[in-house]
C-alpha positions as CSV (number, residue, x, y, z in Angstrom):
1,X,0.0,0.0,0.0
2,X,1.2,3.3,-1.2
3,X,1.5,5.5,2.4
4,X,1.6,9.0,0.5
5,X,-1.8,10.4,-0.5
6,X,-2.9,11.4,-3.9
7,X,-4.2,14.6,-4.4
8,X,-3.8,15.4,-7.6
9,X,-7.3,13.7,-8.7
10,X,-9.1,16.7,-6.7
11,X,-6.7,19.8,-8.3
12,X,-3.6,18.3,-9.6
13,X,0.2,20.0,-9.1
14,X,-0.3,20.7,-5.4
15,X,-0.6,24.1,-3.9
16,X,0.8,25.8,-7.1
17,X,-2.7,24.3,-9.0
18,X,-3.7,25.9,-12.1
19,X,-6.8,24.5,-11.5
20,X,-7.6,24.8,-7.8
21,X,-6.8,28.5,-8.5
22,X,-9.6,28.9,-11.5
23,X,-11.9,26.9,-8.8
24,X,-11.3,30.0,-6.4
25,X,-12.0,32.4,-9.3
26,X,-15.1,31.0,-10.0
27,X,-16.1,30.5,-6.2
28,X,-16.0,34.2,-6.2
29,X,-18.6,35.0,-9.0
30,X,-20.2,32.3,-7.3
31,X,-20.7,33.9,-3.9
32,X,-21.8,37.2,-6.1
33,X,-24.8,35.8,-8.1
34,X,-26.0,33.8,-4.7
35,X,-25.8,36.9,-2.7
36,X,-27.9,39.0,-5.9
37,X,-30.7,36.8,-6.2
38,X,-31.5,35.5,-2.8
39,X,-35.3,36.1,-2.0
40,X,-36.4,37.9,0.6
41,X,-38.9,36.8,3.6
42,X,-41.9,37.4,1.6
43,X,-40.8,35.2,-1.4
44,X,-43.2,32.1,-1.4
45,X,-42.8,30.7,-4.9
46,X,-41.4,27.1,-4.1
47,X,-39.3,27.2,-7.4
48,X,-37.4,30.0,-6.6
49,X,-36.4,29.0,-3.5
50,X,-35.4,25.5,-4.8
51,X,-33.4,27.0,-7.0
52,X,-31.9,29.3,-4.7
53,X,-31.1,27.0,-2.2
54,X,-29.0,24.3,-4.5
55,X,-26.8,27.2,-5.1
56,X,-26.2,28.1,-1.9
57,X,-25.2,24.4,-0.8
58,X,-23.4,24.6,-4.9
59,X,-21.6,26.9,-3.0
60,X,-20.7,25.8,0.4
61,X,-19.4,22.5,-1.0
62,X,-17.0,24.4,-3.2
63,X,-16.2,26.3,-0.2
64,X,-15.5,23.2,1.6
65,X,-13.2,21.8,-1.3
66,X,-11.4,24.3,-1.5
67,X,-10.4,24.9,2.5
68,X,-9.9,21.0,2.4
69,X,-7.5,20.8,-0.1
70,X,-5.7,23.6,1.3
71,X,-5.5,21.9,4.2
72,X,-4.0,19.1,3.3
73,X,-1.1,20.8,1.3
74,X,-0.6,22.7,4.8
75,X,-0.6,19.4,6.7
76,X,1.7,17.4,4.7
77,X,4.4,20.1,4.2
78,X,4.5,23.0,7.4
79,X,6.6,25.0,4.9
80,X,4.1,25.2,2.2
81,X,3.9,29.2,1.9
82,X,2.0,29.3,-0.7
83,X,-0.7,26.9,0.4
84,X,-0.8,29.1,4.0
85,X,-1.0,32.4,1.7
86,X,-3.9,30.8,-0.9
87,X,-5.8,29.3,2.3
88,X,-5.5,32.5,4.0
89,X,-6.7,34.3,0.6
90,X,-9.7,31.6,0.4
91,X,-10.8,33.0,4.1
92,X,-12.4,35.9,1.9
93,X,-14.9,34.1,0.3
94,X,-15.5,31.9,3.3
95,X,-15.8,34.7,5.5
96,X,-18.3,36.3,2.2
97,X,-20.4,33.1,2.4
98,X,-21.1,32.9,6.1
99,X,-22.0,36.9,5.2
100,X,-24.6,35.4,2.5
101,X,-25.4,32.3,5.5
102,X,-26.5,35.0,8.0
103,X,-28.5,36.6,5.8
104,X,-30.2,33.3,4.5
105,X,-30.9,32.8,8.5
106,X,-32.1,36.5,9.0
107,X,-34.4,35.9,5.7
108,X,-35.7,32.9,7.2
109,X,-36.2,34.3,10.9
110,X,-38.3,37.3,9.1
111,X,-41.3,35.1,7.0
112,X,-44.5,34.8,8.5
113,X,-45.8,31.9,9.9
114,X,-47.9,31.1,6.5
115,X,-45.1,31.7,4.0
116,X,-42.9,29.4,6.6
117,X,-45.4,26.7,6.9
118,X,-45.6,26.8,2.8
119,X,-41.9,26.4,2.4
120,X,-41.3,24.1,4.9
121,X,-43.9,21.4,3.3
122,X,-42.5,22.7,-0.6
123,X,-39.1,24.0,-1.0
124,X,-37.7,23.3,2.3
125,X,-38.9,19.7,2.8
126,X,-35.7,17.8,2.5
127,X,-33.9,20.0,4.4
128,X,-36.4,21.2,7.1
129,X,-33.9,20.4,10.5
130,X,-31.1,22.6,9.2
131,X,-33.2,25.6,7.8
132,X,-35.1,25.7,11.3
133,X,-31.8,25.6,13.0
134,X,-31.3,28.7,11.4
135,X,-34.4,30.5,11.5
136,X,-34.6,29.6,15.5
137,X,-30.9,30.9,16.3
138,X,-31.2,34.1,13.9
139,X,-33.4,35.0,16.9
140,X,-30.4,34.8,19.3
141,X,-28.0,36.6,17.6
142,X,-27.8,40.4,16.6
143,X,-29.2,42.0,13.2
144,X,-28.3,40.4,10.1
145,X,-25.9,43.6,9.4
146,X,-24.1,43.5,12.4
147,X,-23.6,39.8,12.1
148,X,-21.8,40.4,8.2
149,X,-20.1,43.0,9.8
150,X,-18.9,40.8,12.3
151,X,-18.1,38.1,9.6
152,X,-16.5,40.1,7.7
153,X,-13.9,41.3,10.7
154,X,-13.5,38.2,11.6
155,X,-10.7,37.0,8.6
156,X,-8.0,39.5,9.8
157,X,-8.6,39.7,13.4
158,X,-10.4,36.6,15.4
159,X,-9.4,34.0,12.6
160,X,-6.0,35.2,11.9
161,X,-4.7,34.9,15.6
162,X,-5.9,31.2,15.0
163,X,-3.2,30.7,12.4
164,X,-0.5,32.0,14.1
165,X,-0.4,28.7,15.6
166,X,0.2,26.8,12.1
167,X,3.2,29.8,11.7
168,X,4.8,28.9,15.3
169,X,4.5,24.8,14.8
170,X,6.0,25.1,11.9
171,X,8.2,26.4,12.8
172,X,9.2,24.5,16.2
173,X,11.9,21.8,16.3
174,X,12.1,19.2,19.9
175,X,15.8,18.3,20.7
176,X,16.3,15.3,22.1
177,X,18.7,12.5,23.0
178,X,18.2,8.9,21.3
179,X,21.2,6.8,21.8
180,X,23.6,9.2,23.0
181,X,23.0,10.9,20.1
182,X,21.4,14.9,19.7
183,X,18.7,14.5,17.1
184,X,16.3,17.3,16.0
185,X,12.8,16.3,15.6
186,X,9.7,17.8,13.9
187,X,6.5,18.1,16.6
188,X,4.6,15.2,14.8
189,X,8.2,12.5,14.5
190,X,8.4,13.9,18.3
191,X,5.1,13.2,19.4
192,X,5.3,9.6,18.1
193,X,8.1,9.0,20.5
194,X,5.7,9.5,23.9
195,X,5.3,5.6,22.9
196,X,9.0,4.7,23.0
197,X,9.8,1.8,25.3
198,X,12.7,2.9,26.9
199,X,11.8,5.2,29.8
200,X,15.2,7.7,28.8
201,X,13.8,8.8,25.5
202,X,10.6,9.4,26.7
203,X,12.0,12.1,29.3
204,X,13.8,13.4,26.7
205,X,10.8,14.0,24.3
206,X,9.2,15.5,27.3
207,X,11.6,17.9,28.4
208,X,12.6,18.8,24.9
209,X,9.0,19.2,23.5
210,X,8.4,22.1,27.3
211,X,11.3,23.8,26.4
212,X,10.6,24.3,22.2
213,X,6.8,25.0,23.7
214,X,7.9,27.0,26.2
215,X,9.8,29.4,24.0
216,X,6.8,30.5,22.3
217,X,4.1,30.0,25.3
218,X,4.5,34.2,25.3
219,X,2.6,34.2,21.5
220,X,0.5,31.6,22.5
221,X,-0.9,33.5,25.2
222,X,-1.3,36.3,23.4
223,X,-3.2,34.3,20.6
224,X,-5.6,32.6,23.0
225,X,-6.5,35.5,25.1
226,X,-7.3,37.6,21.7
227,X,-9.3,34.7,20.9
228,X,-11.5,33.8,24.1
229,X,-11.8,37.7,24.7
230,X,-13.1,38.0,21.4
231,X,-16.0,35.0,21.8
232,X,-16.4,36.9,25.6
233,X,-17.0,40.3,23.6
234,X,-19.8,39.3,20.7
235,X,-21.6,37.3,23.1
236,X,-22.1,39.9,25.4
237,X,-23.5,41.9,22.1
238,X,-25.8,39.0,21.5
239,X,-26.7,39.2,25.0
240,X,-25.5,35.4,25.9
241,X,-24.3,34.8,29.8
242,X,-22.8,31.6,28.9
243,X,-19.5,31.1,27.2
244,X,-20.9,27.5,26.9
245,X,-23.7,28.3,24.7
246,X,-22.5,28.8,21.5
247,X,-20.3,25.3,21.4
248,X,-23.4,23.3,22.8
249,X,-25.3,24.4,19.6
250,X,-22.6,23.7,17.6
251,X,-23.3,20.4,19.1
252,X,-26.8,20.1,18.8
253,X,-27.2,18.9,22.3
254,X,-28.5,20.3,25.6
255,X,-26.6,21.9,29.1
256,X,-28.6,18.7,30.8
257,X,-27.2,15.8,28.6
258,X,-23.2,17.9,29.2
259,X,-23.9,17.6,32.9
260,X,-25.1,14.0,32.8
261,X,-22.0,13.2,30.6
262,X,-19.7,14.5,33.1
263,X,-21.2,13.3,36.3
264,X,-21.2,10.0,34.6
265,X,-17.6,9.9,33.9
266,X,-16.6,11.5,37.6
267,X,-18.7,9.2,39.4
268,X,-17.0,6.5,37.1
269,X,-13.1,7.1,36.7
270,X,-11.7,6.4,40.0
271,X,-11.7,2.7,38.6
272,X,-8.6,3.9,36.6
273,X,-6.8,4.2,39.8
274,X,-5.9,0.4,39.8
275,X,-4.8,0.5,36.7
276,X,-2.6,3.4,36.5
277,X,-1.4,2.1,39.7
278,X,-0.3,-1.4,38.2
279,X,1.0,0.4,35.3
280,X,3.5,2.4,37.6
281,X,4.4,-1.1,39.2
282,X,5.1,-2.9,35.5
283,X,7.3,0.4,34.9
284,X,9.1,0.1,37.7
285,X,8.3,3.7,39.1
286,X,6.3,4.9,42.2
287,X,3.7,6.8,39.7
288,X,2.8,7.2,36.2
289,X,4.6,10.5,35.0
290,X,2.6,12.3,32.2
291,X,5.4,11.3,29.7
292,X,4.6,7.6,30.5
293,X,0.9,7.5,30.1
294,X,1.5,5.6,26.4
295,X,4.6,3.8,27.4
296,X,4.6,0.2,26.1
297,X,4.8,-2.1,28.5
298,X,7.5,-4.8,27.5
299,X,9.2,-5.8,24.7
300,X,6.6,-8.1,23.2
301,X,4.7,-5.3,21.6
302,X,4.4,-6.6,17.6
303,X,5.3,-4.1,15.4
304,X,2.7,-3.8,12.4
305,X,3.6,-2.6,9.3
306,X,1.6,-0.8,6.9
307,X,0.1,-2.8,4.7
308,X,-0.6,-5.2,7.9
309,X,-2.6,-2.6,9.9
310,X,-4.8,-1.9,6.4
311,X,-5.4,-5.7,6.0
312,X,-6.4,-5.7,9.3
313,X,-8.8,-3.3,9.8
314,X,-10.5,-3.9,6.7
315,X,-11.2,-7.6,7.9
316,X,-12.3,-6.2,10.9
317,X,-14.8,-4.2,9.2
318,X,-16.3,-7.0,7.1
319,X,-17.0,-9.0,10.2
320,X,-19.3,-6.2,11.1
321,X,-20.7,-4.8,7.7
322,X,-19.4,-6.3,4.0
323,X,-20.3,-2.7,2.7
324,X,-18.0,-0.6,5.6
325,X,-15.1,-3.6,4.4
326,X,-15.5,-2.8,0.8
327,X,-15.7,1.4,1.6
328,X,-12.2,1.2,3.4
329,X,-10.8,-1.6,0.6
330,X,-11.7,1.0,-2.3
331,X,-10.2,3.8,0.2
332,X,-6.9,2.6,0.8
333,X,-6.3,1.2,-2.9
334,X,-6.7,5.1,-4.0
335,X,-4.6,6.6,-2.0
336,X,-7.1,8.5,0.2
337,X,-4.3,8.0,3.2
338,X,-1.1,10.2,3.8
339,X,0.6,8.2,6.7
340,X,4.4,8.3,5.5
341,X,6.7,9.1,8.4
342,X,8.7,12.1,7.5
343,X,9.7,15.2,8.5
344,X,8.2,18.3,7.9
345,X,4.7,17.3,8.9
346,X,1.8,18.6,11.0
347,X,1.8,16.6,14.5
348,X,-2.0,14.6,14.9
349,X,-4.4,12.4,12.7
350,X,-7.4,14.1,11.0
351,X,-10.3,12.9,8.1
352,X,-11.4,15.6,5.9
353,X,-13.8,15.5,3.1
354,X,-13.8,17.0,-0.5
355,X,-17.4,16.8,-1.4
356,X,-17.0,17.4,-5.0
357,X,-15.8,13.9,-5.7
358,X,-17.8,12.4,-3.0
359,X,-14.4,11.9,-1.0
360,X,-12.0,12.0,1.8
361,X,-8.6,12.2,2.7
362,X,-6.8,11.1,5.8
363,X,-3.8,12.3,7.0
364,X,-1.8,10.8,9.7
365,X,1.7,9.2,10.4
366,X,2.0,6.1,10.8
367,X,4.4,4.7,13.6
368,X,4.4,0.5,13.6
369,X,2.5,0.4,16.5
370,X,-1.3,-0.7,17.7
371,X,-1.7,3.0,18.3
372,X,-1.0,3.6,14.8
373,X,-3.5,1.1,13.8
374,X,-6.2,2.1,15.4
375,X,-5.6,5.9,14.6
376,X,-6.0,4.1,11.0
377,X,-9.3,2.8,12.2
378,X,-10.8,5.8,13.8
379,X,-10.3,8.4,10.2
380,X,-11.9,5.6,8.1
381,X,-14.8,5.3,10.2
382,X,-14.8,9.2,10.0
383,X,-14.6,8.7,6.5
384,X,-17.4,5.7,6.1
385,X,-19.9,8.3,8.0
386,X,-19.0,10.8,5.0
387,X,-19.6,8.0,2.4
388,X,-23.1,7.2,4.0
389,X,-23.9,11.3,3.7
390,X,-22.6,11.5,0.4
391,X,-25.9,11.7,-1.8
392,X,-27.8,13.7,0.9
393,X,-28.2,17.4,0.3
394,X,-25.3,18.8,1.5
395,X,-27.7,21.3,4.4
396,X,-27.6,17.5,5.5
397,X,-24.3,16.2,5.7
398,X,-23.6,18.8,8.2
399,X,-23.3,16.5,11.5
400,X,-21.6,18.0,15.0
401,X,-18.6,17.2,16.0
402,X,-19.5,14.9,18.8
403,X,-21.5,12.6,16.4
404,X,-18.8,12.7,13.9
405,X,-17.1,10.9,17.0
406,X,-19.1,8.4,17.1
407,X,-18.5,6.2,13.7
408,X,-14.7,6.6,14.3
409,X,-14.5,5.4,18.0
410,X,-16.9,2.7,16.6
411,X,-14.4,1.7,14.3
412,X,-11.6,1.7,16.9
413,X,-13.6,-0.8,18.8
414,X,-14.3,-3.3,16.2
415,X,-10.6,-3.5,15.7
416,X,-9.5,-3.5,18.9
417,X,-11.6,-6.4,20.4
418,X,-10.2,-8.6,17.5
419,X,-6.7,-7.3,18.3
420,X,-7.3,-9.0,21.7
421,X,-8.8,-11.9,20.4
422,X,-6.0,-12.9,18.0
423,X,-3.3,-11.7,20.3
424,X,-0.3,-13.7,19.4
425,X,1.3,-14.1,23.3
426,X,0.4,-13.1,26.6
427,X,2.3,-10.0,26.3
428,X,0.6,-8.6,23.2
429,X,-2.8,-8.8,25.2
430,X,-1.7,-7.2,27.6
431,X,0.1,-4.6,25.5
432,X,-3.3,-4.2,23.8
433,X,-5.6,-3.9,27.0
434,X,-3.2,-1.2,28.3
435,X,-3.5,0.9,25.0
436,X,-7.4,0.5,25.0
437,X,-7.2,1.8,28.8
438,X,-4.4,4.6,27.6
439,X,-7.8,5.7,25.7
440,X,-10.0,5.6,28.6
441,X,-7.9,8.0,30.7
442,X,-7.4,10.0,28.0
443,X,-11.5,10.3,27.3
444,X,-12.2,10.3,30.8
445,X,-9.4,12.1,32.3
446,X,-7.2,14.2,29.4
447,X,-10.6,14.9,27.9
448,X,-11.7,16.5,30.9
449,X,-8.6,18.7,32.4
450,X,-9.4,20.0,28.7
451,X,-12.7,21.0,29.1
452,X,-12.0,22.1,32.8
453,X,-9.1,24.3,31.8
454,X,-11.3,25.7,28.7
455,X,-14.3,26.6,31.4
456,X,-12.1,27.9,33.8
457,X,-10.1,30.3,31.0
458,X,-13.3,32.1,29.8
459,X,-14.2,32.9,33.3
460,X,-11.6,34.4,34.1
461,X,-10.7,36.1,30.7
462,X,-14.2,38.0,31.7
463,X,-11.7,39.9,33.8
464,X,-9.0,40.3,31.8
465,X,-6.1,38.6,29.7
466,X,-4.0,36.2,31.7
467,X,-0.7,35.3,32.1
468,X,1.7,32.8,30.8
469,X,2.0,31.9,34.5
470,X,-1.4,31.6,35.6
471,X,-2.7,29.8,32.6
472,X,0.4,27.6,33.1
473,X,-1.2,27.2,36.8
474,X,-4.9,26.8,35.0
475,X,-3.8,24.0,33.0
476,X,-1.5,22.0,35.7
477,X,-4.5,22.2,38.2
478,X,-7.3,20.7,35.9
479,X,-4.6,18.1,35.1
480,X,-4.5,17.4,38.9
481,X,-8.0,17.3,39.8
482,X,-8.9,15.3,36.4
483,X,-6.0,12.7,36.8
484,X,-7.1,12.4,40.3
485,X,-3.5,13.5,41.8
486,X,-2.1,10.2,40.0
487,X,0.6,11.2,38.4
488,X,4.0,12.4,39.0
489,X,4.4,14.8,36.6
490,X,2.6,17.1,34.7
491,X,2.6,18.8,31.8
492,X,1.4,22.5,32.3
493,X,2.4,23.8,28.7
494,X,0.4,21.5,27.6
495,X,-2.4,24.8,26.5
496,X,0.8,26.1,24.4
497,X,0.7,23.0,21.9
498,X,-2.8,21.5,21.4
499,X,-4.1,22.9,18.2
500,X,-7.3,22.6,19.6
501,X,-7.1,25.7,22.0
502,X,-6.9,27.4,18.8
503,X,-9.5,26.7,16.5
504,X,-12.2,29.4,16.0
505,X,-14.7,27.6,13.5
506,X,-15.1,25.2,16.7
507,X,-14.5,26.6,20.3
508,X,-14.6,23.3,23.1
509,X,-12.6,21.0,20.6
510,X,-13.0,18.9,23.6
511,X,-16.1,17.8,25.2
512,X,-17.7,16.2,21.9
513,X,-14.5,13.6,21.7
514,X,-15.6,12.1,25.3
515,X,-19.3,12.2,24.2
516,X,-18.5,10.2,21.1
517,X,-16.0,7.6,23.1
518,X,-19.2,6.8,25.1
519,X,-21.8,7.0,22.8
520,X,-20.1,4.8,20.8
521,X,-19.6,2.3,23.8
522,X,-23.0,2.1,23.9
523,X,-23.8,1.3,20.5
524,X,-20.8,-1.7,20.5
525,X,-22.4,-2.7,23.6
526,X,-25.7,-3.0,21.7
527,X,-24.1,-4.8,18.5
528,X,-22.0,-7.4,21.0
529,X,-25.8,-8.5,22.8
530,X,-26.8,-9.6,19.6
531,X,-29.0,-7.3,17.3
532,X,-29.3,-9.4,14.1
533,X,-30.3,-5.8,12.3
534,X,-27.6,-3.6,14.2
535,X,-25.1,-2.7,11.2
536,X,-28.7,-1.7,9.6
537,X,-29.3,0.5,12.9
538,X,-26.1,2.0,12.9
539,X,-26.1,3.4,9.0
540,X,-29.6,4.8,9.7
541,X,-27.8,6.2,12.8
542,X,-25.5,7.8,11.2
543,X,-27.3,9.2,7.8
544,X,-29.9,11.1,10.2
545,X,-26.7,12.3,12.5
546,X,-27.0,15.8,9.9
547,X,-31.0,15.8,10.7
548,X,-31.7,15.9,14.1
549,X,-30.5,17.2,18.1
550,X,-28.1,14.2,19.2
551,X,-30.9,13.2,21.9
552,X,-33.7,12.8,19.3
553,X,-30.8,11.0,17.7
554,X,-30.4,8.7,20.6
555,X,-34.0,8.1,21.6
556,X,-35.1,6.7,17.7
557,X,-32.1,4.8,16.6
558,X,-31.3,3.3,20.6
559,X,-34.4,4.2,22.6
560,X,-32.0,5.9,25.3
561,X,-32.1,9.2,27.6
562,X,-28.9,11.4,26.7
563,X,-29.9,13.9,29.6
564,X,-29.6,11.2,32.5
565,X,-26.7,9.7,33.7
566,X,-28.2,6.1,33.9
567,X,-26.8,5.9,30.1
568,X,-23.3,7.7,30.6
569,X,-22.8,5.7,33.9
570,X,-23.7,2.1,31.9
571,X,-21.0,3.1,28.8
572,X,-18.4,4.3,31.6
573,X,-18.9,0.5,33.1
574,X,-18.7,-1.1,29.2
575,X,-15.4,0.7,28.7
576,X,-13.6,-0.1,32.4
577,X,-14.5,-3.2,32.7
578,X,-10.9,-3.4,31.0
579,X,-9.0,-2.7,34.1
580,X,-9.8,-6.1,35.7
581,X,-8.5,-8.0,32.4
582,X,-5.9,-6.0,32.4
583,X,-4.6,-6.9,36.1
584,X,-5.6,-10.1,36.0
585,X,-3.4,-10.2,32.4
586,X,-0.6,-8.5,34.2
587,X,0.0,-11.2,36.7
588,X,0.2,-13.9,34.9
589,X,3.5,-12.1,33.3
């Protein structure tokens, strides 16, 4: 299997692409005849809104192709100027289509209750859930003009301090010793060594990846105070008290179910404790340090190569669903993977789609290990939920984040339980049930100092920018209290290097990970008692996950309560139930 993606069947020659460059000329007469000939709130005729309405999502796909292909150049080459200068160029017409978007909502928020009812049974009928969206949060926002002129702000000042980070990570080197030698490292080739086995170059990854972080933690906290006390500033314009508001609609889901997630999991996670404890014991140290959390075990891990890990995962698939099998066959044989390990590219995994073709790409890099694998798994069950979408209108193919979590954990699963199953020695299961708990503290536990550090920012950015000191403090104490005081070490810069923190198309890149690592225990559960029909479940599952609030979601396909903890508690059991096999694994070593 070839590990370097092809791209050139989307806009061939790269960032320098004659043809991805007409696609930008065109996008912008594009964005001008949409914005001239949308109807206004007393337009009824169902033709003309039809007609209006497949150019706006003719638009916002192009839109989408674009920023993804852009993307990727950026991802596989840091040093790609011109693909940071034409992405940055491209943020004109995105930022000129959410302009078009606001209006659309503030068009829809203005019909009568007649003219609405019409549409909604003519024009709008296939795409009802994401036209009401609108037209219901219109109301919460400001006036349409002040919104554009928000939008339009936005490109140089909120969304340009988000890509200073892609300017400081590429260019940030780790140092660090490997064999008595000095080697300089790129953040991703650095980030692969946390899961080295020897305990030395794992403390030397750590202290070398704090002190490259820490020579830029002064811009970082410059970008991320600009950024949260921007969010703090327009809400307070669109009269919203809650800095949570805005990434639970994002989400489609409700303050309740986030509170019932979270007292689920911290009612739940103190059944880490004995394993992280018997971890520390197998490592030979008093306590985990933060730099050992995916430290292999022994020596008996098996080292998987790439074509291994793709055979793999796609048999794992067919044992579930033929057509998921095929989707991920057909995937890897065209290239839709970049997982070559090299320098010079972006640290992390990530599935994006280019709707044009009906495809996606995944970008990755791919380290030998069972971590690797399953990273493999999770962005082609991203990708499968994209290929169920694909012939929906695209108002519909626009799931949340936390759903989108869903079909790749889901995949992760599947692949893991038949890594255990076909373990080749004792120490390989037990290599395998520590990685699968490595995931559950970093969903229950990681997940969470996240989202407690996030919280905690915006409250106190409501008084004023903070320090690289006290946001240093921020971080290190939601690390305690989420870890529980296990570990020996922390990692306090940690708000420096996560991309996440700096995002502005999706604030709380956190909270939606941990709902889809439990959501999707709770769908394997339901698939291991049995359902004769489940792969038929999940699909449906999945191609309404665009159409509907993620607890309507749950209580058709599953028949479950999102905003209880009764379900949260039951997945937090399903996924911790691991930390008895993996004790009872450990002595027998």
């Amino acid at each position: 299997m070839q590990q370097i993606w092809e791209l050139d069947t989307i806009y061939p020659g790269g960032s320098q692409s004659p043809q991805a460059a007409e696609a930008h000329k065109e996008l912008k007469q594009q964005l001008a005849e949409l914005e001239g000939t949308m109807p206004n709130s007393e337009q009824s005729v169902e033709t003309v809104w039809l007609a209006w309405l497949e150019a706006f999502q003719r638009v916002a796909t192009r839109v989408e192709q674009l920023q993804s292909f852009y993307s990727c150049c950026m991802a596989q080459d840091v040093n790609d100027t011109i693909a940071k200068q034409r992405y940055s160029q491209l943020q004109n017409e995105a930022a000129h289509f959410e302009q078009i978007d606001t209006s659309l909502a503030s068009t829809l928020a203005a019909m009568d209750a007649n003219t609405w009812q019409h549409l909604v049974a003519t024009a709008f009928a296939d795409v009802a859930f994401p036209v009401l969206e609108k037209r219901q949060q219109q109301a919460l926002k400001m006036d349409a003009a002040k919104e554009q002129l928000v939008t339009a702000l936005a490109t140089d000042g909120y969304h340009g301090w988000s890509q200073l980070y892609d300017v400081v990570v590429g260019r940030i080197h780790v140092d660090v010793e490997i064999d008595g030698e000095r080697q300089r490292l790129s953040v991703g080739q650095a980030e692969n060594l946390f899961a080295s086995g020897e305990a030395r170059v794992r403390q030397s990854v750590f202290n070398g990846w704090e002190q490259a972080w820490a020579q830029d933690a002064d811009l970082g906290a410059e970008a991320l105070n600009h950024i949260g006390g921007y969010r703090l500033a327009l809400y307070k314009q669109r009269g919203w008290d809650r800095h949570l508001d805005e990434p639970l609609r994002l989400n489609r889901m409700s303050q309740l179910t986030l509170d019932a997630m979270w007292e689920g999991v911290r009612t739940s996670r103190q059944r880490l404790i004995p394993y992280m404890e018997r971890k520390a014991e197998l490592l030979h140290v008093e306590r985990l340090s933060w730099a050992d959390q995916d430290a292999p075990l022994n020596a008996e891990e098996a080292k998987i190569s790439y074509d291994e890990a793709c055979g793999f995962v796609a048999g794992q698939f067919q044992v579930f669903n033929p057509d998921m099998a095929a989707f991920a066959e057909q995937a890897l044989a065209a290239r839709w993977v970049e997982a070559e390990d090299r320098s010079g590219k972006m640290p992390g995994g990530f599935c994006i789609g280019f709707p044009e073709q009906g495809q996606s790409r995944i970008f990755m890099t791919y380290g030998g290990t069972y971590s690797s694998l399953s990273t493999l798994a999770h962005e082609l069950g991203h990708a499968y939920h994209s290929h169920l979408l694909r012939n929906l209108p695209p108002l519909r193919q626009a799931y949340a984040m936390n759903v989108a979590e869903t079909a790749s954990t889901f995949a992760e699963l599947l692949v893991s339980d038949a890594a255990l199953k076909t373990a080749a020695s004792p120490g390989q299961r037990l290599n395998l049930l520590d990685q699968r708990l490595q995931q559950a503290v970093a969903l229950l536990m990681n997940i969470d100092a996240r989202f407690t550090f996030e919280d905690r920012f915006y409250a106190a950015r409501a008084q004023g920018p903070l320090t690289v000191d006290e946001l240093n403090e921020l971080m290190e104490t939601a690390q305690k209290e989420s870890y529980l005081n296990q570990l020996s070490q922390y990692h306090p810069l940690f708000w420096v290097s996560k991309l996440h923190f700096y995002l502005t198309d999706v604030p709380f890149y956190n909270f939606p990970y941990t709902f889809g690592y439990l959501f999707s225990a709770g769908l394997y559960s339901q698939f291991q008692h049995g359902d004769e029909d489940f792969a038929g479940t999940y699909e449906a599952l999945l191609r309404d996950s665009g159409s509907m609030t993620v607890e309507d979601l749950a209580e058709k396909h599953l028949a479950v309560r999102l905003d209880r903890p009764e379900f949260w508690q039951q997945a937090c059991q399903t996924v911790l139930q691991d930390v008895d096999l993996f004790i009872a694994a450990s002595k027998t070593m």
